[in-house]
C-alpha positions in Angstrom: -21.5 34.5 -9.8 -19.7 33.7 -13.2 -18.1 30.5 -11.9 -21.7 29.5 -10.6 -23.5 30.0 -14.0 -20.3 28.4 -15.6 -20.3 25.2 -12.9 -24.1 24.8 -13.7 -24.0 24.6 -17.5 -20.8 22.4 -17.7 -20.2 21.0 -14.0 -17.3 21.1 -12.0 -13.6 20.2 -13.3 -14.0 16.4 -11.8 -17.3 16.1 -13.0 -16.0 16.5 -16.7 -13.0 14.5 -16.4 -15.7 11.6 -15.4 -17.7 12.1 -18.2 -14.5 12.1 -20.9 -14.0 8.4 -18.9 -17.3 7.7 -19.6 -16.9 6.0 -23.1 -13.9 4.2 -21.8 -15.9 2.7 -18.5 -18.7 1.8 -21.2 -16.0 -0.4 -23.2 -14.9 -2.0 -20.2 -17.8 -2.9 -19.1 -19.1 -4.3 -22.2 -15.9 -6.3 -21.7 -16.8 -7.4 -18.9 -20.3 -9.2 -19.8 -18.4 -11.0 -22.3 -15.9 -12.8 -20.3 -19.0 -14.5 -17.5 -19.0 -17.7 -20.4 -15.4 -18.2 -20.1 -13.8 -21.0 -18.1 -10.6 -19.8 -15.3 -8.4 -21.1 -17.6 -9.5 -19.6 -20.6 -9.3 -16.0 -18.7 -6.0 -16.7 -17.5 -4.3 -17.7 -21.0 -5.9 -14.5 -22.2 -3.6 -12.7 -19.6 -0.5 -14.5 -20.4 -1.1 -13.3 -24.4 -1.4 -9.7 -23.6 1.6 -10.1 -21.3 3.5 -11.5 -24.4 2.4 -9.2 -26.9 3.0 -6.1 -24.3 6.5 -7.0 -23.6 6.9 -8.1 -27.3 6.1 -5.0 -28.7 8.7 -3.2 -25.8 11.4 -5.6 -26.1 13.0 -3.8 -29.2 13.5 -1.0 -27.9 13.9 -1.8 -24.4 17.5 -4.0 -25.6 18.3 -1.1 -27.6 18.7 1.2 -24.9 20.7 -1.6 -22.8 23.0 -1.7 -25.8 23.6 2.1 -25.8 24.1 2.1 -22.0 26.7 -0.1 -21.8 28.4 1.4 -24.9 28.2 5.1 -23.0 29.7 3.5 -20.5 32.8 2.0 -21.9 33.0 5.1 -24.3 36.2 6.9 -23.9 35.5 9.6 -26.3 34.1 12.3 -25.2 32.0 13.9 -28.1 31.1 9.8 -28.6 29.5 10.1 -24.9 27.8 13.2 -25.5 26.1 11.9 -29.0 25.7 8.5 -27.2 23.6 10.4 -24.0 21.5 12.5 -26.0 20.6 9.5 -28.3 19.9 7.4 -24.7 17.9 10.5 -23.9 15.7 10.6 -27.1 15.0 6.7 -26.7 14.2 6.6 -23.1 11.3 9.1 -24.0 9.9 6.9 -27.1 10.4 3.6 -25.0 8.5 6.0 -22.3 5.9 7.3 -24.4 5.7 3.9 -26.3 4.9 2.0 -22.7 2.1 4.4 -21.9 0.6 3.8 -25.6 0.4 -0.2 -25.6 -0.8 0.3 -21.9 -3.6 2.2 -22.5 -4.4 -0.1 -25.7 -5.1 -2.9 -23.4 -6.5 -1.1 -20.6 -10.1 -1.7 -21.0 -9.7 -5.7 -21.6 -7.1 -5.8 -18.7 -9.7 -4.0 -16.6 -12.0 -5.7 -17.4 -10.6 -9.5 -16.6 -9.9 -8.1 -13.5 -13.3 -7.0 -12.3 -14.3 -10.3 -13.8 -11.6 -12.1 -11.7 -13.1 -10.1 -8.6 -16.3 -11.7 -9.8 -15.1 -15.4 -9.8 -13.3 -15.1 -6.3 -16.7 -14.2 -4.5 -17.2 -16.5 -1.7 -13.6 -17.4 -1.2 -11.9 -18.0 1.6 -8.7 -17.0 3.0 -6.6 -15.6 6.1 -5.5 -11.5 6.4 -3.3 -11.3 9.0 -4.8 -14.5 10.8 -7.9 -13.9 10.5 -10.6 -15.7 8.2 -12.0 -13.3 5.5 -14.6 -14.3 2.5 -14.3 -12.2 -1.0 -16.9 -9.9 -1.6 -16.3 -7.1 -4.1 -16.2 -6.6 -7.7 -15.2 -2.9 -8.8 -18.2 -0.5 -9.5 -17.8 2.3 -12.0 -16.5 4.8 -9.8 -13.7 2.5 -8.5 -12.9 1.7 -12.4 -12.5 5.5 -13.1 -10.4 6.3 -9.7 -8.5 3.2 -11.3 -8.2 5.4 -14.8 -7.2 8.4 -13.1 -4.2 6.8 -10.8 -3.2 4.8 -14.4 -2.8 8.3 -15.9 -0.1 9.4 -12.7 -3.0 11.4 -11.3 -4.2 12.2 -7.9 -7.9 10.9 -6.6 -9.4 11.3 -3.5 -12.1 8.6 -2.1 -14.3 8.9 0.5 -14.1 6.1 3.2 -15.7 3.2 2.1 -15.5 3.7 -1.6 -13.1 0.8 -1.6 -9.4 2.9 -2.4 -7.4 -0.4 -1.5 -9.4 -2.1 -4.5 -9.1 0.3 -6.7 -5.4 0.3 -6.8 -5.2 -3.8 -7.6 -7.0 -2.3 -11.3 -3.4 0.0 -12.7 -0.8 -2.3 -10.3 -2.1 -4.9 -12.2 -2.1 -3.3 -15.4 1.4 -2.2 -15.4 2.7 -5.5 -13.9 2.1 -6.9 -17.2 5.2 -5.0 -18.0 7.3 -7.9 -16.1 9.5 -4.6 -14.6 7.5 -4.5 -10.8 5.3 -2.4 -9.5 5.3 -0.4 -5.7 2.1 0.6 -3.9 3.1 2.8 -1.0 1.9 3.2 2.2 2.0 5.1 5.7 3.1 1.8 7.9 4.0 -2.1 8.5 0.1 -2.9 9.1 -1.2 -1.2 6.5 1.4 -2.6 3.9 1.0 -6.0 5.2 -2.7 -6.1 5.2 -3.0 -4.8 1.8 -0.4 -6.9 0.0 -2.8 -10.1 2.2 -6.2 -9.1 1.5 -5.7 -8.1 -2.6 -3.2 -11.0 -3.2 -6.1 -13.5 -4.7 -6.5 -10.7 -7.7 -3.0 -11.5 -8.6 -2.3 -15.3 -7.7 -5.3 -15.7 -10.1 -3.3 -14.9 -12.6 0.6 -16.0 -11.6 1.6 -12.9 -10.8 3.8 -12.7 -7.5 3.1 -10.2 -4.3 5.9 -8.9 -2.1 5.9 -6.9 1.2 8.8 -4.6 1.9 8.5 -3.3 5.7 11.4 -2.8 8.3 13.8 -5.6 9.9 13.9 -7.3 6.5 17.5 -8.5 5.4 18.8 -7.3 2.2 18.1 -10.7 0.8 14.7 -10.5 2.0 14.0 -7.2 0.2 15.7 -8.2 -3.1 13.3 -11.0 -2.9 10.5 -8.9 -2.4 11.4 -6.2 -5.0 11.9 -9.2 -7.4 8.0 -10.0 -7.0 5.7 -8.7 -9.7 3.6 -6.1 -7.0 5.5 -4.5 -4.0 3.6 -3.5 -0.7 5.9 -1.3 1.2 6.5 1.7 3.5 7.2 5.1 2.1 10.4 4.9 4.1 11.5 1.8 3.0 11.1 2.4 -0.5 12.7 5.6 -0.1 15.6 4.5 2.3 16.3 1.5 0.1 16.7 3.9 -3.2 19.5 5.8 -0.9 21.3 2.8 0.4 21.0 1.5 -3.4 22.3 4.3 -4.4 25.7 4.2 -1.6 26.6 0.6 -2.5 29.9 -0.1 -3.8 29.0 -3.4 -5.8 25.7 -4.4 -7.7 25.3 -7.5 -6.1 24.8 -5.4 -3.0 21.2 -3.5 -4.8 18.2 -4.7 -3.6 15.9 -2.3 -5.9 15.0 -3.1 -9.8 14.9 -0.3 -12.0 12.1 2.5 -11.0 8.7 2.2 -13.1 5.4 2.7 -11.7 4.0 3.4 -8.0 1.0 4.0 -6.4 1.4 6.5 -3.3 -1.5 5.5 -0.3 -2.4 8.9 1.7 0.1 10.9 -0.3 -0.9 14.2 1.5 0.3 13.0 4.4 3.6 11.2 2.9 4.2 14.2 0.6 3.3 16.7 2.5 2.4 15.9 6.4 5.4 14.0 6.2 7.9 15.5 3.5 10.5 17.1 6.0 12.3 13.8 6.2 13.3 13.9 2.9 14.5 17.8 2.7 16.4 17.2 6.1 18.7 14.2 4.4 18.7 16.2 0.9 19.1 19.7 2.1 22.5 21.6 1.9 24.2 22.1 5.0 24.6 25.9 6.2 27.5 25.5 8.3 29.4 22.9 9.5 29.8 22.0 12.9 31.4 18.9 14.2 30.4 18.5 17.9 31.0 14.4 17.6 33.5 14.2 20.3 31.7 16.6 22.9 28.3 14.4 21.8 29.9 11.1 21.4 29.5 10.5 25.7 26.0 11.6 26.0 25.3 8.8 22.9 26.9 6.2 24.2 25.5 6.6 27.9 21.7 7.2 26.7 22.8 3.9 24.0 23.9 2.1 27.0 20.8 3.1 29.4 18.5 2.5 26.4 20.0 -1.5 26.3 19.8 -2.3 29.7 15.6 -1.6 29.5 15.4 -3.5 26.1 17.4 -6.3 27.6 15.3 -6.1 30.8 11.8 -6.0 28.5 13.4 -9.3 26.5 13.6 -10.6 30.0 10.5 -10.1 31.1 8.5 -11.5 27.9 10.8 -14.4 28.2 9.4 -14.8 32.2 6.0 -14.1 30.6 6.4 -16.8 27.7 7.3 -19.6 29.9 3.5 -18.9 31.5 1.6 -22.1 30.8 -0.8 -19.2 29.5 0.8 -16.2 28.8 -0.6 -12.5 28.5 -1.1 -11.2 25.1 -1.4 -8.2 25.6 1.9 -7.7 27.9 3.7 -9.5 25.7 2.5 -7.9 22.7 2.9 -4.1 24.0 7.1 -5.4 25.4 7.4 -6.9 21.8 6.6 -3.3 20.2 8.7 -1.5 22.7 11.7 -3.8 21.7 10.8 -3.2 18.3 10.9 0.1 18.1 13.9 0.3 20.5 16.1 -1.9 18.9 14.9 -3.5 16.0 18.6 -5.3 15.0 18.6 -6.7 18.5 19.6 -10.7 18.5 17.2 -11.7 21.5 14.7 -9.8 19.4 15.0 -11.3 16.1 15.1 -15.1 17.9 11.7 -13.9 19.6 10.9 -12.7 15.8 11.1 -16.3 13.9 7.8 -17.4 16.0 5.3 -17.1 13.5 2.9 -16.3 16.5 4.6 -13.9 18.1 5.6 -12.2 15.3 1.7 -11.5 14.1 1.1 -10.3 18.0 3.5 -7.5 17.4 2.3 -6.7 14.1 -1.1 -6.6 15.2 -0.2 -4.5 18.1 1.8 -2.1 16.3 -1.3 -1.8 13.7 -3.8 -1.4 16.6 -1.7 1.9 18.0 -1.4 2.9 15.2 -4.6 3.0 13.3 -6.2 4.9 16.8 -3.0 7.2 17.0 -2.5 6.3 20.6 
């Protein structure tokens, strides 16, 4: 009865958070109005000068620590190391602290070109995965303080339809100004793909670069894509790439930059529908028991069995292909099986290098897997 009385006078807990972003979606909007007499270019330099003065103002510190880091590293000493980690440790807060500070300074102008920007592409045309889409949305206030709340390293939940997708293109952006890349994560291929497509006019507005990091890439092709300014990926990419990162025995062999700000799509099912992935390759082993060489014939005969039905599916699309109209949809669903069968197969990743066929299994894939079936 309490909580009742107490919900009625002051509201619920999200109810007040929204009303302490009130004064702050107030400023951006007032932003906002003033940008509409602006010319493209005159919003665009304004970008590049907060860029500058944002990484200006970091750059100090941020060559200080490099300079520390490779002096702990050549340090021989060991009481030299110790004083040398702790002062590493001290200056990675304050560069951390200091980030989030000149961030949020420029959070309401930076929000605000980009609704603005959202404005000036209405009516444009482009393709998302091969099909012809028109702009259509500017940010309301609701999206701009789900926006605040994922800038803060918070949790929001939107209702279908509220626009979630949008919503993240307000703090990717934001913290891309950094010039240190940004991840959004995601649950699949499709999803990441079709993302990283339909929000990439926001940032090629502006010159900043969007990636997509999904499986069968080569290494080169994922340092490439890490080396963009925003990162669509899988949560299993992201998080297999940080292990193999971590295993590699040169550093031309890395394919991530240095870790600093993410965006995690449906995290209660990556963090927690999904999360035994993660425990089963970082959890400690009981017992050990080596059954390799009792297991090693089973493997190889089900490996064996598994590539005579891939190579017999490769066949048959290759029968199907030489159609003077082929079947789509056999095609498509053999292309998926293959896929998921053996990814790294040769045959496969010829197939692959057709721009056509390669959207008909992407398309498939996302089709089965948006309706679960």
């Amino acid at each position: 009865m309490l909580n009742k009385i107490t919900q009625m006078i002051f509201g619920d807990r999200d109810e007040r958070e929204a009303k302490k972003m009130q004064p702050r979606i107030s400023e951006i909007n007032t932003v906002y109005e003033s940008l509409e007499s602006l010319s493209d270019i005159e919003i665009r330099n304004r970008i590049q000068e907060i860029k500058k003065e944002i990484q200006d103002n970091l750059t100090p510190l941020e060559d200080e620590l490099e300079d520390l880091s490779e002096k702990y590293q050549t340090e021989a000493d060991e009481n030299k190391k110790i004083y040398l980690g702790n002062k590493i440790d001290s200056l990675s807060k304050n560069l951390k602290e200091q980030t989030q500070s000149t961030l949020d300074e420029n959070l309401a102008e930076v929000f605000a070109i980009v609704k603005d920007t959202c404005r000036r592409l209405v009516g444009y045309e482009y393709d998302i995965r091969g099909e012809s889409e028109t702009w259509f949305m500017i940010p309301f206030d609701v999206q701009l303080i789900g926006a605040m709340v994922l800038h803060e390293g918070k949790i929001t939940e939107m209702a279908t339809g509220e626009g979630k997708t949008l919503v993240a293109t307000l703090p990717l952006f934001l913290n891309a100004l950094l010039g240190r890349g940004v991840h959004l994560i995601t649950v699949n291929d499709y999803l990441a793909q079709r993302d990283a497509e339909w929000m990439t006019p926001i940032f090629e507005f502006h010159g900043l670069t969007v990636g997509c990091n999904i499986g069968g890439m080569s290494s080169e092709e994922k340092k490439e894509s890490y080396q963009c300014d925003i990162t669509y990926g899988t949560n299993s990419e992201f998080g297999f790439d940080y292990l193999r990162d971590n295993m590699a025995v040169s550093e031309k062999r890395l394919v991530q930059r240095k870790l600093q700000y993410s965006i995690v799509d449906e995290v209660d099912s990556v963090l927690i529908d999904e999360a035994r992935t993660p425990l089963i390759i970082s959890g400690p082993v009981q017992e050990s028991k080596n059954f390799f060489k009792e297991l090693r014939p089973v493997i190889l005969q089900l490996f064996n069995a598994q590539s005579v039905i891939v190579n017999r599916y490769i066949s048959d699309i290759r029968i199907e292909l030489k159609q003077e109209e082929y079947d789509g949809d056999i095609v498509g669903k053999l292309l998926l099986l293959v896929k998921r069968a053996a990814p790294k197969n040769v045959s496969f990743i010829k197939l692959m290098k057709e721009g056509e066929l390669k959207k008909l299994v992407t398309d498939f894939e996302g089709y089965y897997l948006r309706d679960k079936k």
